[in-house]
Legacy VTK file of the C-alpha trace (Angstrom):
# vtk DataFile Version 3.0
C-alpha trace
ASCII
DATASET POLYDATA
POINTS 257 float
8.782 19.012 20.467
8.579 15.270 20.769
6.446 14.837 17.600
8.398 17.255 15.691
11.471 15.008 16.374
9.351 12.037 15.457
8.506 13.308 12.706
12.261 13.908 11.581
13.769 10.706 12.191
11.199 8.966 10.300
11.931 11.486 7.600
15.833 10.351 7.753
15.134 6.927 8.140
12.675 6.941 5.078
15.387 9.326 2.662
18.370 6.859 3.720
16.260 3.668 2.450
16.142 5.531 -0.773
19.945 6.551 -0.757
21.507 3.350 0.756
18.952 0.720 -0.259
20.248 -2.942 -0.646
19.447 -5.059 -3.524
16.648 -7.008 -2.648
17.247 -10.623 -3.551
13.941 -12.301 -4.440
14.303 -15.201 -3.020
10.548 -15.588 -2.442
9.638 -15.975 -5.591
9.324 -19.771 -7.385
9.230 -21.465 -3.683
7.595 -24.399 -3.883
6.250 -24.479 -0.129
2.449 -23.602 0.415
1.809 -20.288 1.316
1.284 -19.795 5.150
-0.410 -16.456 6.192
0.591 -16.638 9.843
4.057 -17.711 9.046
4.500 -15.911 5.723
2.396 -12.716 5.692
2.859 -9.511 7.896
-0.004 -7.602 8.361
-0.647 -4.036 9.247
-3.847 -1.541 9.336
-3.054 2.038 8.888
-5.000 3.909 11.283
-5.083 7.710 12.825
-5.338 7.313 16.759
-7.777 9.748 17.059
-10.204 7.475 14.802
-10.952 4.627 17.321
-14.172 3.297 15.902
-12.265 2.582 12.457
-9.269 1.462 15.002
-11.717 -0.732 16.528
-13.721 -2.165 13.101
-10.677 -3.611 11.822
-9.253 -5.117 15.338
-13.100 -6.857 15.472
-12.695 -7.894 11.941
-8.610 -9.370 12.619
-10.266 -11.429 16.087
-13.523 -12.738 13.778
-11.200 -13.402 10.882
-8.858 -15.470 13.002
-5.953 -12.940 11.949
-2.920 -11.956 13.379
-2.933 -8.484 12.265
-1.092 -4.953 13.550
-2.160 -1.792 13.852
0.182 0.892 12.351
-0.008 4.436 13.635
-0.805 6.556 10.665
1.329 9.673 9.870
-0.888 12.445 10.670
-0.701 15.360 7.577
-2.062 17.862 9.477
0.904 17.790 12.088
3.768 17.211 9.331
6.058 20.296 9.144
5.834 20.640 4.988
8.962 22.665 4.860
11.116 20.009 6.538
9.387 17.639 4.070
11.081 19.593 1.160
14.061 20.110 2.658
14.882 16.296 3.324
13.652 15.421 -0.330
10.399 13.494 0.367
8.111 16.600 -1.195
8.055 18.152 -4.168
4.795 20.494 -4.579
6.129 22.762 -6.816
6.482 19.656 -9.225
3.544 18.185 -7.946
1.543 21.190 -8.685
3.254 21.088 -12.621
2.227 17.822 -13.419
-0.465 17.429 -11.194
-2.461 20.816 -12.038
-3.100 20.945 -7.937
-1.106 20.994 -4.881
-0.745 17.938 -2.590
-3.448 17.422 0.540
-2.013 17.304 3.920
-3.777 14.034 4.483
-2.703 12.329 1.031
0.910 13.305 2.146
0.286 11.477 5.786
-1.296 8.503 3.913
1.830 8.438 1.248
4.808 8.073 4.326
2.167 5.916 6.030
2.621 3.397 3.298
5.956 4.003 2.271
7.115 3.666 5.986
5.658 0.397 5.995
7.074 -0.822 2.518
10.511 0.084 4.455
9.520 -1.981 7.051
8.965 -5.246 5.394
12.609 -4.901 3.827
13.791 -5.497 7.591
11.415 -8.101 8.133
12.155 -11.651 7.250
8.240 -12.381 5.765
7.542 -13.284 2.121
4.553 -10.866 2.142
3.081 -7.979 3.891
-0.636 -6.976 3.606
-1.470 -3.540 4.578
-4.977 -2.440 4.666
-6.358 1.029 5.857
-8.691 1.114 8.460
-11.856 1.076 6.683
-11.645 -2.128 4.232
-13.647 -4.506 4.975
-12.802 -7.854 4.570
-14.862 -10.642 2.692
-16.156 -13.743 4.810
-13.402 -16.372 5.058
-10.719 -13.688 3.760
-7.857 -16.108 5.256
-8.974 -19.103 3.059
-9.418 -17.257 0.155
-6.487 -15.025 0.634
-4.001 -18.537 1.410
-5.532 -19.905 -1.931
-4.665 -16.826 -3.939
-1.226 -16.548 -2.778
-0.596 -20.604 -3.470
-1.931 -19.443 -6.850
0.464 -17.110 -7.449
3.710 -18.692 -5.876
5.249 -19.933 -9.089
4.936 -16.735 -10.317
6.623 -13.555 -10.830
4.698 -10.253 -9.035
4.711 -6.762 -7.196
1.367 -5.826 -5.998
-1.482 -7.754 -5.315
-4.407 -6.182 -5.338
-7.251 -7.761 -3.126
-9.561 -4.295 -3.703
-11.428 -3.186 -7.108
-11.938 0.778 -7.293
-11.664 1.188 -11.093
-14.482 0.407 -12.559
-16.539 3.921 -11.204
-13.711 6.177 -12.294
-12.162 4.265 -15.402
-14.947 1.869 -16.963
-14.646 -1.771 -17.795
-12.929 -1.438 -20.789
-9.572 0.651 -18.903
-9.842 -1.583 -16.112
-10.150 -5.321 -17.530
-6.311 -7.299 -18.819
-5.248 -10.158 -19.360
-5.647 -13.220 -17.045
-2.298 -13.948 -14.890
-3.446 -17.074 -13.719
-6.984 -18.493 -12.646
-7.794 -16.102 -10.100
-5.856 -12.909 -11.094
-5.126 -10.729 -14.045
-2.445 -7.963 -15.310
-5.677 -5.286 -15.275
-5.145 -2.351 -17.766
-5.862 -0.150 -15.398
-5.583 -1.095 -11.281
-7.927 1.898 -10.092
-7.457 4.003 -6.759
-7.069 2.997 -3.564
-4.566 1.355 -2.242
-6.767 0.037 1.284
-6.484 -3.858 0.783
-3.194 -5.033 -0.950
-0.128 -7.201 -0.896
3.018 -6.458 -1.508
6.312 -8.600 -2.310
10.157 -7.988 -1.884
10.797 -7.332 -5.136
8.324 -4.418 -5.050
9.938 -2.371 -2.796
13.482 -2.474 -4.536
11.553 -1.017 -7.462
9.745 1.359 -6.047
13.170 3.445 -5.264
11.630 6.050 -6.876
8.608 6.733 -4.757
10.243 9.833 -3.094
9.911 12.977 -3.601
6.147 12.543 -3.664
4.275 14.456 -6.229
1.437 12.515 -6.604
-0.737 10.393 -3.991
0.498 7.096 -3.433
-1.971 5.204 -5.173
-1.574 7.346 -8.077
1.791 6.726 -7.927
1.626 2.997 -8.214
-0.961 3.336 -11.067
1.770 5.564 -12.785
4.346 3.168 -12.192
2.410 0.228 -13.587
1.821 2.247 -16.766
5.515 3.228 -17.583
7.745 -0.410 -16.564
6.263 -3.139 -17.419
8.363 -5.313 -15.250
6.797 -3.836 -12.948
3.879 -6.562 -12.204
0.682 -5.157 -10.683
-2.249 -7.602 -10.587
-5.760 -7.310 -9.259
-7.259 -10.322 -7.774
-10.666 -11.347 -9.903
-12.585 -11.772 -6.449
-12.889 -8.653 -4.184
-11.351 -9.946 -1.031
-11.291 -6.340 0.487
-14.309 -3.490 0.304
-14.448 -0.208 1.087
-17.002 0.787 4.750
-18.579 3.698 3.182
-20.114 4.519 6.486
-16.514 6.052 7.504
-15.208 9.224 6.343
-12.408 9.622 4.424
-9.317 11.411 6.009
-7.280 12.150 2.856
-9.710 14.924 1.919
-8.588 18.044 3.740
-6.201 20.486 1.309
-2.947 22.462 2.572
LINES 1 258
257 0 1 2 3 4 5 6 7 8 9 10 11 12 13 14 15 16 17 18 19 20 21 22 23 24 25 26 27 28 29 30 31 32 33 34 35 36 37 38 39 40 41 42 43 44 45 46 47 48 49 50 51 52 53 54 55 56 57 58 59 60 61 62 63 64 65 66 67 68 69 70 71 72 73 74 75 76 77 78 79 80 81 82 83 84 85 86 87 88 89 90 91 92 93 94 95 96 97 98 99 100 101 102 103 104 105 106 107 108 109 110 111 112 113 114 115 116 117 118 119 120 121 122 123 124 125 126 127 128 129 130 131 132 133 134 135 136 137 138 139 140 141 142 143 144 145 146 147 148 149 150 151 152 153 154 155 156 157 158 159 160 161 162 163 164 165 166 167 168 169 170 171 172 173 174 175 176 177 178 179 180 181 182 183 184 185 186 187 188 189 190 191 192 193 194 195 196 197 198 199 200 201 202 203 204 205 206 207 208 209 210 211 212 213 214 215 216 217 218 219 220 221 222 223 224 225 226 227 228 229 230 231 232 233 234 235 236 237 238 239 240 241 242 243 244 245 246 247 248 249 250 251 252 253 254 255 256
């Protein structure tokens, strides 16, 4: 009973950012102060409780990367109530299954609110920049270095999604995945790939992604989409992979309805 009501109110919570959402002003972008990541940038691992050794990966890699990163309670799929889902307007499968040629999976729906509740989040935080990773990236030696130098990069600029991950290439080729440089360390890629387990997002993002909901499509689809149809909407791909994938974990977006 006390999941199921849980459950709800993050439903409500999620469908009234959509309704009611503020204009985000963007006052992060062209400030001339250096990037800080402990001041500046919130950051969160997704992660299912019942997967403690990926729980425990990223908290090793957060202490050995001098990071002072959350863990975020992922929305477990297999538990959501799919009906209520429809009901309160955050699922569409009958669309999904339209334009999608297959239904949803349970787990890609948990991963999707995982992420979106965490974009909701940062609008009621007061940080330039949150970084949400899922529980098995794994992050390059002297990430915090390299990540500070990429957002001082990038702080004269205009942007919506930083990604620090490269999962294109397999599925897309070089060709759909390479763009134009953005500056000296990122570019506007063609094509940003799937995955969304190593990536930074800024407050201008979230006011544009008012659309995310219903879901018909997996979240990192969905941003992929996005980036193809509004081209003010700015999704960039840093050159350097700052976060990998641990292969020796197991996906849990796999499982179907």
């Amino acid at each position: 009973m006390l999941m199921s009501r849980i459950l709800i109110a993050i439903l409500v919570i999620i469908t009234l950012w959509v309704l009611i959402s503020p204009n985000v002003v963007s006052e992060h972008y062209y400030d001339s102060n250096n990037v800080n990541i402990d001041n500046d940038v919130e950051i969160y691992a997704i992660n299912l409780k019942k997967r403690y050794q990926k729980r425990e990966n990223i908290k090793n890699q957060f202490v050995e990367q001098n990071l002072s990163g959350n863990i975020f309670d992922a929305i477990n799929g297999e538990e959501l109530n799919l009906d209520e889902l429809k009901k309160h307007g955050v699922l569409d499968l009958q669309r999904s299954k339209q334009l999608k040629k297959r239904l949803l999976r349970r787990g890609e729906i948990g991963c999707s609110l995982s992420h979106v509740t965490l974009w909701n989040m940062f609008k009621a935080s007061d940080k330039k920049y949150f970084l949400i990773l899922e529980d098995d990236a794994l992050l390059t030696n002297n990430f915090k270095d390299k990540l500070t130098d990429l957002l001082n990069e990038l702080k004269n600029t205009k942007w919506d999604v930083l990604y620090l991950n490269e999962n294109c290439l397999k599925h897309f080729g070089k060709k759909a995945c390479d763009g134009p440089p953005y500056t000296e360390n990122t570019i506007r890629p063609n094509n940003v790939g799937y995955g969304l387990y190593g990536y930074i997002i800024s407050r201008e993002c979230v006011q544009k992604c008012d659309d995310v909901l219903p879901f018909i499509e997996p979240i990192d689809s969905y941003v992929i989409e996005k980036s193809f149809a509004d081209r003010d909407f700015i999704v960039l791909r840093s050159k350097n992979v700052l976060v990998d994938l641990d292969k020796s974990f197991v996906s849990d977006t796999n499982p179907v309805i």
